[in-house]
C-alpha positions in Angstrom: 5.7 -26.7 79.9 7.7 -28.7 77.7 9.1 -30.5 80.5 5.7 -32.0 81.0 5.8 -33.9 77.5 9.9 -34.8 77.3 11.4 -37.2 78.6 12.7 -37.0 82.5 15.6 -38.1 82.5 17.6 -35.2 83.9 21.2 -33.9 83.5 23.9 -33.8 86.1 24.0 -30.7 88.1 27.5 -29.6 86.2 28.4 -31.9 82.7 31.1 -31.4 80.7 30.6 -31.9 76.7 33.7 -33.0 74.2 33.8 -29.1 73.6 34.4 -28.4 77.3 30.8 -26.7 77.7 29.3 -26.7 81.1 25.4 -27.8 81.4 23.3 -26.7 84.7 20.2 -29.0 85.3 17.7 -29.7 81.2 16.0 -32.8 80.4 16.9 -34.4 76.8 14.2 -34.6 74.5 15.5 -36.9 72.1 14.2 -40.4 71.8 15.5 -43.8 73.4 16.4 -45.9 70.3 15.7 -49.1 72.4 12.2 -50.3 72.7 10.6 -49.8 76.0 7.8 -48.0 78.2 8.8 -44.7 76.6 8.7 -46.4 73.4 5.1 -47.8 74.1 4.4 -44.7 75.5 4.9 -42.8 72.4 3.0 -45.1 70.3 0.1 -44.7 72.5 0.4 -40.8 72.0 0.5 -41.0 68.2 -3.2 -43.2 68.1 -4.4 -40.5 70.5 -3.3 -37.8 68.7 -4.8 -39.1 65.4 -8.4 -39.7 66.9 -8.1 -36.9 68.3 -7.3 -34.8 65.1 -10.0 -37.1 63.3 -12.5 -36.2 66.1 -11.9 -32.6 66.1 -12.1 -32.4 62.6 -15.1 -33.9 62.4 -16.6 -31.5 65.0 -15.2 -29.0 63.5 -17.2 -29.1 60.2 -20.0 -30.2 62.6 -19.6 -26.6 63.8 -19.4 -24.7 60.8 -22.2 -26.5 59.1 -24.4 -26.2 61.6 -23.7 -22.0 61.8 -22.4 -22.1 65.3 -19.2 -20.6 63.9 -21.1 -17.0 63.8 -22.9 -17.7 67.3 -19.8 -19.2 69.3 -17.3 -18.1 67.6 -14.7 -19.0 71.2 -16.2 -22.2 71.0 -15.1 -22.9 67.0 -11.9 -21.8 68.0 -11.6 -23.9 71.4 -11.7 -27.1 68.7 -9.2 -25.4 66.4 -6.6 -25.2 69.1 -7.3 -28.6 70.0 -7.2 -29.7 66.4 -4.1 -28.0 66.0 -2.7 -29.7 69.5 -4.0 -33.0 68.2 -1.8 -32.4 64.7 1.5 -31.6 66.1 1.0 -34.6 68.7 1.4 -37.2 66.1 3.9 -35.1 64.5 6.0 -34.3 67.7 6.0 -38.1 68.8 6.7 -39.3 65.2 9.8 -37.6 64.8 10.9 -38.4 68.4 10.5 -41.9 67.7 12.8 -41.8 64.4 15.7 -41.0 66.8 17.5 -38.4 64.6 20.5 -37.3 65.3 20.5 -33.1 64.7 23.3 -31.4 63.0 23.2 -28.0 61.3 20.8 -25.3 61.7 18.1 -28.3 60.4 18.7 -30.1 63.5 18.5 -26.9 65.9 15.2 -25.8 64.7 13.8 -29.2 64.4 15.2 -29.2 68.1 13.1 -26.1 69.1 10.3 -26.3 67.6 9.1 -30.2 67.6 11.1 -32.2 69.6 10.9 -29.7 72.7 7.2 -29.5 72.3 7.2 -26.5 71.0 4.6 -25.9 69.0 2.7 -28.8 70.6 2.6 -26.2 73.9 1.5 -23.5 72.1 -1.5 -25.2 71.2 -2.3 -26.3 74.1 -1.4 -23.3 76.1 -3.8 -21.6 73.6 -6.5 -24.0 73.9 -6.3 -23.5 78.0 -6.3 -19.3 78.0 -9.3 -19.8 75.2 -10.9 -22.1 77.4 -10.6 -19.6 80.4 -11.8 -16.9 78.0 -15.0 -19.1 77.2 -16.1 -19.2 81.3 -15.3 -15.2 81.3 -17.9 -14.7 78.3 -20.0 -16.8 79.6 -20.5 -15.6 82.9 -20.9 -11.8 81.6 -23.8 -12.8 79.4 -25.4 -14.2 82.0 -24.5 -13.1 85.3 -24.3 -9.5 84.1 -26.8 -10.0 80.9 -23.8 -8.4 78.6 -23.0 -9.7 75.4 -19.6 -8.8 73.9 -19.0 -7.0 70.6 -17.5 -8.8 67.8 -14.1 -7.3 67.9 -13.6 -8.1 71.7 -14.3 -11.9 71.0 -12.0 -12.2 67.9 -9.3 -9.8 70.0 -10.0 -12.8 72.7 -9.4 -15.4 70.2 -5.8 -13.9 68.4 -4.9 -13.0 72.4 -5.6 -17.0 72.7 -2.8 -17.7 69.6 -0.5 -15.2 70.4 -0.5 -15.1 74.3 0.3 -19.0 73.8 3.0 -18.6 71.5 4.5 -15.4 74.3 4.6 -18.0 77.0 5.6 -20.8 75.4 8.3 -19.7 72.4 9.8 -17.7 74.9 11.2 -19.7 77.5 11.8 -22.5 75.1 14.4 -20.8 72.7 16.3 -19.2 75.4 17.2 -22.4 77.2 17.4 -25.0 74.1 20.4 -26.2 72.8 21.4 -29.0 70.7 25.0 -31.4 72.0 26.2 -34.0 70.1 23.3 -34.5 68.0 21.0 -34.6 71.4 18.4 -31.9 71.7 18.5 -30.7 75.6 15.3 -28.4 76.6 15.5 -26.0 80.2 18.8 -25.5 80.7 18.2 -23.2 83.6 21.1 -21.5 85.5 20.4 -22.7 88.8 17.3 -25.0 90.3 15.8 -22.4 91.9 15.3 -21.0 88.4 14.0 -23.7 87.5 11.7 -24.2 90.1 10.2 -20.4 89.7 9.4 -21.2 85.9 7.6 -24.6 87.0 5.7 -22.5 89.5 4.7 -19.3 87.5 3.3 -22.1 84.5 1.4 -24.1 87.1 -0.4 -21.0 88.6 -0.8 -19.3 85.6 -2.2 -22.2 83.4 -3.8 -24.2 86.4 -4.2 -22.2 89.4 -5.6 -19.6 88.1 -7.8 -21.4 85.0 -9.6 -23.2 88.2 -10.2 -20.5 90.3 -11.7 -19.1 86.8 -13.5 -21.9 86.5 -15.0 -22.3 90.4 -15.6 -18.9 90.6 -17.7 -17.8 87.0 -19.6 -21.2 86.5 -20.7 -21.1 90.4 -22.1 -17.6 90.1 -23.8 -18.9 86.6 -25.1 -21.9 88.2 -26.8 -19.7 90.8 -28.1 -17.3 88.4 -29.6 -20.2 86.1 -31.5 -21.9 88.9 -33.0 -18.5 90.0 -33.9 -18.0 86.4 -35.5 -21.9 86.5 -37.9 -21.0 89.5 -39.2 -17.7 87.7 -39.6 -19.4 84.6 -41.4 -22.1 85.7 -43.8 -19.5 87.8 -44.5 -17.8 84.2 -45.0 -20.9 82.9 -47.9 -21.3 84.6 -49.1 -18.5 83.6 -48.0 -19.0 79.7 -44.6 -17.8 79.0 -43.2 -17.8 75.0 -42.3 -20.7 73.6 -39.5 -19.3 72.1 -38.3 -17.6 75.0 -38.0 -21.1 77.1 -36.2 -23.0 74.2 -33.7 -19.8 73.8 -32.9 -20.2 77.6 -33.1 -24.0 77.3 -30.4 -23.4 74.4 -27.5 -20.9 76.4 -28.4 -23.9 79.7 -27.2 -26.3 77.2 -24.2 -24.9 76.4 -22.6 -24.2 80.0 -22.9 -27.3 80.6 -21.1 -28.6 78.0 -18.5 -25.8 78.7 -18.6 -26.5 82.5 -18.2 -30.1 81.9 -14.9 -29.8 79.3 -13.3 -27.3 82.0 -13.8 -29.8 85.3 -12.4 -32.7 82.7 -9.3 -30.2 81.8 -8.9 -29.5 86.1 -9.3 -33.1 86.6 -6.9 -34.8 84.0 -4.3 -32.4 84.2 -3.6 -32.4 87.6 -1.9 -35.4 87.8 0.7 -34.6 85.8 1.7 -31.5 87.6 1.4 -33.3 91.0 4.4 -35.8 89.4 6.5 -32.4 87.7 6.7 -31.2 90.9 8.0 -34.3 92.7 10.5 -34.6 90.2 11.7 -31.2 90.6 12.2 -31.3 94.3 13.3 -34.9 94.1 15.4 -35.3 90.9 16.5 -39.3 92.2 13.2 -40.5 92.8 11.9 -43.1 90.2 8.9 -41.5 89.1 9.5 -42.4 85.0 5.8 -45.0 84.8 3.8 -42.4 87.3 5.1 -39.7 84.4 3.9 -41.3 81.5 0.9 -42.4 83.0 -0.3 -38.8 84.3 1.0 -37.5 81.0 -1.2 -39.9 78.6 -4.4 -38.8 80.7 -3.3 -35.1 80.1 -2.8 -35.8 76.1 -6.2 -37.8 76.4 -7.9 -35.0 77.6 -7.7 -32.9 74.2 -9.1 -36.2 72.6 -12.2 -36.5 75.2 -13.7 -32.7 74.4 -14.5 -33.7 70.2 -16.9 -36.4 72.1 -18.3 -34.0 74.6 -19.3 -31.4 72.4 -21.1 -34.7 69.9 -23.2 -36.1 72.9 -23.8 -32.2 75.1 -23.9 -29.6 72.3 -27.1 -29.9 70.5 -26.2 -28.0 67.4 -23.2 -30.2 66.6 -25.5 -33.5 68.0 -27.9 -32.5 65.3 -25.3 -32.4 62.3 -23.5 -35.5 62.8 -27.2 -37.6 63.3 -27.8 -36.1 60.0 -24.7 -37.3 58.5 -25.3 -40.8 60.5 -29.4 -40.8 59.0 -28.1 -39.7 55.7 -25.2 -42.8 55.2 -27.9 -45.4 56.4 -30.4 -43.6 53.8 -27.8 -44.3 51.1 -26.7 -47.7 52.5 -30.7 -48.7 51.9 -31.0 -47.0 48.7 -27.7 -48.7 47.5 -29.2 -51.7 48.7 -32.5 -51.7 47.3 -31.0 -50.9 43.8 -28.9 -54.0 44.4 -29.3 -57.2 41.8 -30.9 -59.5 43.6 -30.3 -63.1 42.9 -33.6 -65.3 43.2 -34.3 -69.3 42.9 -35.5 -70.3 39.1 -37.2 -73.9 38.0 -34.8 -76.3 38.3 -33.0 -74.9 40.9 -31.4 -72.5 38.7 -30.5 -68.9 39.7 -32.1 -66.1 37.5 -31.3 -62.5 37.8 -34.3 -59.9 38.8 -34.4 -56.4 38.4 -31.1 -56.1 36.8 -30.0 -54.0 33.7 -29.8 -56.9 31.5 
C-alpha cells in the first residue's frame, strides 16, 4: 500500500480547503522542505535503491549469461520486478525530496503515479505475487513431479505485472487528489473503509504469501529429505552421476528461493505491525518506529541481488568469472607495464619499454 511508503502524517477527520472542499481521513505525500528524520530518511532510501538497482542489474546479466533465463524463467523475472522496484525507488524519493509544488494536469499525474508510490507498489506488489508464483512452481515439480508448459509460466509472469498494476493503480487513482499544490493519497469515505482496504492488502500480500510459503516449501522439504535417504541407499550401490548433480542442482535452488521468501516474511512484517497501529491509533507517535520498519522493508529488495550471488550457483559462477577475468587483466596490464629499474650511477633506465 502506498500508505506504507508516504509519509504519516494524517488529515483531520473533516478539513475544509480555501475552495470549501471537505477531506475524510489521507495521508499527504508531499515532502517536508525542512531537514529532518524524514529528510534523512529519504536519503537513506535513494543509496538503497541505487545498490539495489546496481545489484539487480548485475544479477540480472548474471542470469541471462549464464542461460538461466530459458531454465527459470520466474526467477529472471523475480529480479526484474525487483530491478524495476529498485528504479522507481530512487526516482519516487528524488522527486519527493525536491518539494514541488503540483499545478496542472503535470502535477496531478506526477501526484498519482510517483509521489503516491505508484508505480513503486506495482513493482513491488508484482515482485510479491511472482514470488508466491515461484513456491507454487516449485512445489508442483517436486512434490507432484510436474513441470509446467511454457505458456503457463510466461501467463504466470504477465499475471505477475498486470495483477500488480490491478491492485495497486486501482485504489490509488480513485482516492488521489492534489489541494493547494499538496498531493493527498487514501482519501477514504469513512475509517472503517479505510481499515477494510489495509486489511484485504495485508492478507492478500502477507497472509496469504506466508501461508504459501509455510505450506509448499514444508511439503518440499519433506519430499527432498525422503529423496536424500534413497539416494544415498543407491549410492551405495552406484547411482548416475549425472542424476545426483541434477538433484543436487533443483536442492540448490529452493533453498535459495526458500531463503529470499522467509527474508521477504521476516522484513516486511514490521512495517505492517506499525500501519496497523497507526490506523487504530491515529495520535500515537509512531513517526521513527515507521521509518525504521519501512527502511528494513525497502532493504529487503536490495538483500535478494546478494542472495541469489552467494546461493544460486549459476549466477555464483558468472560473476567469479567476471571477478577471475578483471584480475586476469589487472596482471596482464601489469606485466605489460614499463618498469623503472636502477642504472650505474644511480640513474634510472627504462626496460621493456617501446622506446
Amino acid at each position: 500500500m502506498t500508505e506504507e511508503s508516504s509519509t504519516t502524517s494524517q488529515l483531520s477527520d473533516a478539513m475544509t480547503t480555501e475552495e470549501e472542499t471537505t477531506i475524510t481521513g489521507g495521508y499527504s505525500v508531499t515532502s517536508s522542505s525542512s531537514p529532518g528524520s524524514e529528510f534523512y530518511f529519504h536519503l537513506a532510501v535513494i543509496v538503497i535503491g541505487v545498490v539495489g538497482t546496481a545489484a539487480n542489474a548485475l544479477i540480472l546479466y548474471a542470469l541471462v549469461a549464464s542461460n538461466q533465463h530459458k531454465k527459470h524463467a520466474l526467477i529472471v523475472n523475480q529480479n526484474a520486478l525487483d530491478l524495476f522496484s529498485c528504479i522507481f525507488l530512487v526516482i519516487t524519493y528524488t522527486v519527493r525530496l525536491c518539494n514541488i509544488r503540483l499545478t496542472g494536469w503535470i502535477g496531478y499525474w506526477l501526484c498519482v503515479l510517483i509521489l503516491t508510490d505508484n508505480i513503486l507498489w506495482c513493482g513491488i506488489v508484482g515482485s510479491t505475487i511472482n514470488l508466491a508464483t515461484i513456491t507454487i512452481e516449485r512445489y508442483i515439480k517436486v512434490v507432484h513431479n510436474i513441470k509446467l508448459r511454457n505458456w503457463m509460466i510466461y501467463s504466470a509472469i504477465a499475471f505477475a505485472w498486470i495483477g500488480s498494476v490491478v491492485s495497486v493503480a486501482i485504489a490509488v487513482f480513485l482516492t488521489s487528489t492534489v489541494i493547494n499544490g499538496v498531493c493527498y493519497v487514501y482519501m477514504f469515505i469513512n475509517k472503517s473503509d479505510e481499515l477494510i482496504y489495509f486489511f484485504w492488502h495485508f492478507t492478500s500480500f502477507y497472509v496469504v504469501i506466508l501461508l504459501i510459503f509455510i505450506i509448499c516449501y514444508g511439503r518440499i522439504l519433506l519430499v527432498i529429505r525422503r529423496q536424500a535417504k534413497i539416494m544415498s541407499s543407491h549410492n551405495a550401490a552406484g547411482t548416475s552421476t549425472a542424476r545426483t548433480q541434477s538433484n543436487q542442482m533443483q536442492t540448490n535452488v529452493i533453498k535459495t528461493m526458500a531463503l529470499v521468501s522467509g527474508l521477504f516474511a521476516l522484513m516486511w512484517l514490521p512495517n505492517h505491525i506499525c500501519i496497523l497501529l497507526i490506523l487504530l491509533s491515529p495520535n500515537s507517535n509512531l513517526d521513527s518506529g515507521y521509518y525504521v520498519s519501512l527502511f528494513i522493508a525497502f532493504l529487503y529488495i536490495c538483500c535478494n541481488p546478494f542472495i541469489y550471488a552467494t546461493k544460486f550457483d549459476p549466477v555464483k559462477e558468472i560473476l567469479l568469472g567476471m571477478i577471475r577475468c578483471k584480475k586476469t587483466n589487472v596482471a596482464c596490464t601489469e606485466t605489460n607495464m614499463v618498469t623503472l629499474s636502477s642504472g650505474p650511477g644511480g640513474r634510472a633506465y627504462v626496460s621493456g619499454s617501446n622506446q
